[in-house]
C-alpha positions in Angstrom: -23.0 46.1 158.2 -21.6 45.8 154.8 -18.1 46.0 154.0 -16.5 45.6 150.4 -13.7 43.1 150.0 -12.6 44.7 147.4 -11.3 48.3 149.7 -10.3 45.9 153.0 -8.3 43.6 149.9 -6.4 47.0 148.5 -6.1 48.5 152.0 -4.0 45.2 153.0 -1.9 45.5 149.7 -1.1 49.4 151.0 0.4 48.3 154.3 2.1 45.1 152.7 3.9 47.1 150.4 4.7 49.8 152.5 5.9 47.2 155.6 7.6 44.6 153.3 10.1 47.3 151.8 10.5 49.0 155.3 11.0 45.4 156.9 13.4 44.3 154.7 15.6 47.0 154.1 15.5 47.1 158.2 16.6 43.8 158.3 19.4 44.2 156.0 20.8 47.1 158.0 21.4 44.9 161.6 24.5 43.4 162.6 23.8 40.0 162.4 23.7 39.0 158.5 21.0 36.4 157.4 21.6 34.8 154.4 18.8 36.0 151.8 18.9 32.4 150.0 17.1 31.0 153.4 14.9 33.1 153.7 13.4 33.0 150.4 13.0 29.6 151.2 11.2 30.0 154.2 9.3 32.4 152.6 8.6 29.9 149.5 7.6 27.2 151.6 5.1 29.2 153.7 3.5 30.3 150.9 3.5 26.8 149.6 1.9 25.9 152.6 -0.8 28.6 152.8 -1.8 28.4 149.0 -2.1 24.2 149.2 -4.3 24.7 152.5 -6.6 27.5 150.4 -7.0 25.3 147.2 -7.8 22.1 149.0 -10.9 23.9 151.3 -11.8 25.2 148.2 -12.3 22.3 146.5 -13.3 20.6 149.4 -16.3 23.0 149.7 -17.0 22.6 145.8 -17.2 18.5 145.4 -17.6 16.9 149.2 -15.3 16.1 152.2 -16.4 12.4 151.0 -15.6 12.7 147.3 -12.7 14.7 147.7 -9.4 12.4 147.5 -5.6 13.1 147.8 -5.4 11.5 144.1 -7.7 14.7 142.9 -5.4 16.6 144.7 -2.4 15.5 142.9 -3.7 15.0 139.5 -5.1 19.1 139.6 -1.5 20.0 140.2 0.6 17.3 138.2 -1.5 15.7 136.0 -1.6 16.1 132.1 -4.0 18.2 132.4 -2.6 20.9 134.9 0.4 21.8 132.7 2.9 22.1 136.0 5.7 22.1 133.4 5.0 25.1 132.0 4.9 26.6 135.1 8.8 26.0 135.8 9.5 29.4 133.8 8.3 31.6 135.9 8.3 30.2 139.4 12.5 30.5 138.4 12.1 33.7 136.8 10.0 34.8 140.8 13.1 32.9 142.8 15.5 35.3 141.2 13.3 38.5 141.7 12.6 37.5 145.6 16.9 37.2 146.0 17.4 40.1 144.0 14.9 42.1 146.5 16.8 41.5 149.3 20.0 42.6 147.8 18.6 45.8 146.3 17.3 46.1 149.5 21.1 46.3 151.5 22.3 48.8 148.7 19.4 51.5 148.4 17.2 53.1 151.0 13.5 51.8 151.0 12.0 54.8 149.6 14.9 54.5 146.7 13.9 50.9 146.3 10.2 51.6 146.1 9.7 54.2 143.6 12.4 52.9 141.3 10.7 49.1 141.6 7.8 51.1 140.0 9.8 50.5 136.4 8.6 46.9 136.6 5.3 48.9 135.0 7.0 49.5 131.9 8.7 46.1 131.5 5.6 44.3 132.4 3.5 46.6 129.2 6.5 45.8 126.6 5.9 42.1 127.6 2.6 42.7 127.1 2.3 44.1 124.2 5.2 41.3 122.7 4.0 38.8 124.1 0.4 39.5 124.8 -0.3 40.9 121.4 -1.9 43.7 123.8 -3.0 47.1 122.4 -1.8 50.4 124.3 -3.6 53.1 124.5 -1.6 56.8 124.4 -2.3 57.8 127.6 -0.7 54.5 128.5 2.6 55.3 126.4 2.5 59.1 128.2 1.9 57.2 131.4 5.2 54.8 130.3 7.6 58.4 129.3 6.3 59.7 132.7 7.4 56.6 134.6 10.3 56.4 133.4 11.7 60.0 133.5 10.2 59.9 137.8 12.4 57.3 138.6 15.3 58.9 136.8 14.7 62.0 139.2 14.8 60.0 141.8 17.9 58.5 141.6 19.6 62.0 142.5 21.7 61.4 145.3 19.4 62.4 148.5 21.2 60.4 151.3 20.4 57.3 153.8 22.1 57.6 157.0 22.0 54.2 157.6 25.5 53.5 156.9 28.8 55.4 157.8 30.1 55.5 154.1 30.2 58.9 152.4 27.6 59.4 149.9 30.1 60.3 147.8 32.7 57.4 148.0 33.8 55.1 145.2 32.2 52.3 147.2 28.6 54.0 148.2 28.1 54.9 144.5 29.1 51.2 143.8 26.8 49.8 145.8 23.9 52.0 144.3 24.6 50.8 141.0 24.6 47.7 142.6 21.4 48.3 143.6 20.0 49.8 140.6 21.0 47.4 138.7 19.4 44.2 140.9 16.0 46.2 140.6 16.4 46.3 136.5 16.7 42.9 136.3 14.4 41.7 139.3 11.8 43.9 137.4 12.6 42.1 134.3 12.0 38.9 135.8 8.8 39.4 137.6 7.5 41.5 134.6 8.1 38.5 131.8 7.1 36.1 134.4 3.6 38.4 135.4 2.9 38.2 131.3 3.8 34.5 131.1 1.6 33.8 133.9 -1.2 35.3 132.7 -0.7 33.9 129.4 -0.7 30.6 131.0 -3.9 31.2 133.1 -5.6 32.5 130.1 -5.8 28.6 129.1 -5.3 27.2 132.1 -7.7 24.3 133.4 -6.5 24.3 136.8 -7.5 27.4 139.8 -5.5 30.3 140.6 -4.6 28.6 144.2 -3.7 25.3 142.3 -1.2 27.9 139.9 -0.1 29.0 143.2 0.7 25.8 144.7 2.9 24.8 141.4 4.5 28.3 141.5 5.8 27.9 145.1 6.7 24.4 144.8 8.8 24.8 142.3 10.3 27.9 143.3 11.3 25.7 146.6 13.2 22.9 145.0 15.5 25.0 143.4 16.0 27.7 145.7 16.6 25.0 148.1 18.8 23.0 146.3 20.8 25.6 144.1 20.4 28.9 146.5 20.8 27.1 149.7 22.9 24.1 149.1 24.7 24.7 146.7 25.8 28.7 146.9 25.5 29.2 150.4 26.1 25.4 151.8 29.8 26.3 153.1 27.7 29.1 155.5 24.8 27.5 156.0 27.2 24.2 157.3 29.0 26.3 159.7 26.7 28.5 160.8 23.4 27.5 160.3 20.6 27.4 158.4 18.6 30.2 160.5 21.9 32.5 161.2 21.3 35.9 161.4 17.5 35.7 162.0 15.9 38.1 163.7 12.3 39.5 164.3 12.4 41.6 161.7 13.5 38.6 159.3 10.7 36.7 160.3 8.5 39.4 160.0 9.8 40.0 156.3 9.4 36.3 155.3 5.5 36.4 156.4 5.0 39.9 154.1 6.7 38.4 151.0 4.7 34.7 151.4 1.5 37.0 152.2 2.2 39.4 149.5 1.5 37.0 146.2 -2.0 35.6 148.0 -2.7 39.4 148.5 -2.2 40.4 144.8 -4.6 37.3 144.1 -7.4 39.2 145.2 -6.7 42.2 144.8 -6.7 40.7 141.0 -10.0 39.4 141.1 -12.2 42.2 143.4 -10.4 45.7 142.4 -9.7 47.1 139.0 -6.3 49.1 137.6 -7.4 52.1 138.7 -7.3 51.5 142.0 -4.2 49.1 142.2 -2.5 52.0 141.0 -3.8 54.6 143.6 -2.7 51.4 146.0 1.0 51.2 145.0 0.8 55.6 145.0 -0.1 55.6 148.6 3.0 52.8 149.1 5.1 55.2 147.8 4.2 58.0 150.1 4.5 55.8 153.3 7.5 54.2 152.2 9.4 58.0 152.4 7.2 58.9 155.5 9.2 55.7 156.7 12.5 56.3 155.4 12.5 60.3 156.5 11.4 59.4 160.2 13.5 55.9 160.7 15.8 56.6 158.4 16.8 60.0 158.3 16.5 59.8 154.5 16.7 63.4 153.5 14.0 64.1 150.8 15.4 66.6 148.1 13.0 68.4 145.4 14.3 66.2 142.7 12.6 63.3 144.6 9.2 64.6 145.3 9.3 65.7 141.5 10.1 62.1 140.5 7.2 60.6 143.0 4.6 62.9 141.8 5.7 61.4 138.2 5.3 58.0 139.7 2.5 58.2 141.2 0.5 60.0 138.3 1.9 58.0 135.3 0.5 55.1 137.8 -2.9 56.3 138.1 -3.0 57.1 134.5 -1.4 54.2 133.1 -4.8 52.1 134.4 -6.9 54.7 134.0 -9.7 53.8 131.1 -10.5 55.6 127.7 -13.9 57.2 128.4 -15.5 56.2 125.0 -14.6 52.8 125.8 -15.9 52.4 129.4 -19.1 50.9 128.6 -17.3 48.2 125.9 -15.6 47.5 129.0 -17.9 46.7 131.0 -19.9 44.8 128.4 -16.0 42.9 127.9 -15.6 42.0 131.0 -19.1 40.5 131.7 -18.7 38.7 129.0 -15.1 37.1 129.9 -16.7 36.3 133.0 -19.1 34.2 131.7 -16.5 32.9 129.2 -14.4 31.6 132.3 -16.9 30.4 134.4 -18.2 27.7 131.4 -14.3 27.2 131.1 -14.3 26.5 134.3 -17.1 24.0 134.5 -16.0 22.4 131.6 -12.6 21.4 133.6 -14.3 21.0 136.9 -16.0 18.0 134.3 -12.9 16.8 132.7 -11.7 16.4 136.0 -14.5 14.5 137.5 -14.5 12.0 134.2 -10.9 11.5 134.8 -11.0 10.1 138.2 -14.2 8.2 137.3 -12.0 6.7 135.1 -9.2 6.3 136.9 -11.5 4.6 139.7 -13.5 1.7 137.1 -9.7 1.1 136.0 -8.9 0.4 139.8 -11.8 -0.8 141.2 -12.0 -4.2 143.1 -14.8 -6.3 144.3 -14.1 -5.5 148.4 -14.8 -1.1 147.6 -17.0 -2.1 144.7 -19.8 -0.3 146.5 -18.0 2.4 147.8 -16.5 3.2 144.6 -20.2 3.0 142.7 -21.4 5.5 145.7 -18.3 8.3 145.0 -19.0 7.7 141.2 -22.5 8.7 141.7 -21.6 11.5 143.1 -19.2 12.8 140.9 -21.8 11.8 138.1 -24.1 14.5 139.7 -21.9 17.1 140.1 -21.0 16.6 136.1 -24.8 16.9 135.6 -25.3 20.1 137.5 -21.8 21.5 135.6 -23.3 20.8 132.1 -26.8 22.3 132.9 -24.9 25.7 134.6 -22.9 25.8 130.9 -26.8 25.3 129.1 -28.4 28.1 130.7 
């Protein structure tokens, strides 16, 4: 029996969505406060850890166990080659968005939080077209208006009754524009850093697990060392590193590690289109969540704003019609285009470490060395003659 990765991939991103926002606004709401810097660490370094394990069976599978060496390893992510530096930018810029989730998260309720995190579709196509040089069709700029004016509908007060504080109070409309305002700029963030990215990969010689190994790392260091020691080291020294930790923060440090490897494929098998009926369908469970756990009251003013959402979503990726088969023809064609790219770095970095290797070979792994050169000799051969044809 057959079965598409490319439905099982989007059917994934659904419920990660969906149980990410509903995990972590849970969390937020329990007695016992975890400190959010932690956990984006934890979270950091599991994806880290996932992402290095990926990339290395990867490449594993593509040159040999034998050839395969921890100095290939290290030279595809830090080398000159693998431009790590650039990727500083927006592994920061992602370390700010994943704190400023779990704040938004303690100041609005998850359905709130959802639909409104939707705007990072408009930052992300101004970046685009800025930055990108990218041209907008007008069902696209409809789609943007759309968006826009849905999650201003759905910021009409509905109610959470999570809390004890009157809707109404100076202090619960403080922490919604709170709230609001920790989604603006964590959608600013992960929309410039989503267009940098991409900008990056566009000329990048290095995989998308590699990219993903650099992102987390350095992501880590800092959120380690400023979030964690620095901000919070006073808490974290008198009560501990894992204070606070419960199942349900556990549970929302596995969704957001999972989450960025799931967007990966979903990337590469699944189109716009689709994505966009994916993050639609989040939005619908995330208030089926929120009215039955929650007992978030769902006004018209909010279903008006997610039917905006959810259609300026599907037609923001949806395709011009004349244009379908220039597509198609487009993307075959950048396909191709990447795969020689692709083979061409796979050989740059084969020539590299047979260089590295006649620089640093002795008489006592003279042979050995010849043998792994051989090899990686062939594989250059069978790159170049995949580029001919």
């Amino acid at each position: 029996m057959y079965i598409d990765i490319k439905w099982i991939s989007l059917i994934v991103l659904v419920f990660q969505n969906t149980l990410l926002v509903f995990v972590m606004r849970y969390s937020k709401t329990l007695p016992d406060e975890y400190l959010s810097s932690t956990a984006v660490v934890c979270s950091e370094t599991l994806k880290f850890l996932i992402s290095i394990v990926i990339h290395c069976i990867y490449r594993i599978y593509e040159v040999s166990p034998q050839t395969y060496s921890i100095k290939m390893l290290l030279n595809e992510l830090f080398g000159k080659k693998s431009d790590c530096i650039k990727i500083m930018i927006p592994a920061v810029l992602y370390l700010i968005q994943n704190n400023l989730q779990y704040f938004s998260a303690s100041k609005l309720d998850a359905a709130t939080f959802q639909v409104t995190y939707q705007m990072k579709l408009i930052i992300t196509a101004i970046f685009s077209v800025i930055i990108l040089k990218r041209k907008l069709f007008k069902h696209q700029w409809i789609a943007i208006v759309l968006l826009a004016f849905g999650i201003a509908l759905v910021q009409f007060p509905t109610g959470d009754n999570t809390s004890d504080v009157d809707p109404d109070s100076p202090d619960a409309i403080l922490d919604k524009a709170l709230g609001l305002l920790s989604v603006f700029i964590a959608c600013l963030s992960s929309g410039f850093a989503g267009v940098y990215f991409e900008k990056i990969l566009k000329k990048s010689k290095v995989t998308l697990w590699a990219r993903n190994v650099q992102l987390s790392l350095f992501s880590l260091i800092p959120g380690l060392f400023i979030g964690c020691f620095l901000l919070d080291g006073g808490t974290i020294k008198e009560k501990g590193f894992f204070s606070g930790y419960s199942l349900w923060t556990v549970l929302t440090i596995i969704c957001q590690a999972v989450g960025g490897i799931i967007v990966a494929i979903v990337v590469k098998y699944a189109d716009n289109i689709l994505k966009g009926f994916a993050n639609s369908i989040s939005i619908i469970l995330s208030c089926a969540v929120s009215y039955f756990i929650f007992d978030f009251h769902i006004t018209l003013f909010f279903n008006i704003g997610c039917i905006l959402v959810m259609f300026s979503t599907y037609l923001y990726g949806k395709p011009v019609k004349n244009d379908e088969t220039m597509l198609d023809e487009q993307n075959e064609e950048n396909i191709e285009l990447i795969e020689k790219q692709e083979n061409e770095d796979r050989i740059d970095i084969y020539e590299e470490e047979i260089n590295t290797m006649n620089k640093e070979q002795s008489i006592d792994i003279m042979d050995e060395d010849d043998d792994t050169i051989k090899e990686l000799q062939s594989h250059i051969e069978e790159l170049e003659n995949k580029n001919k044809t």
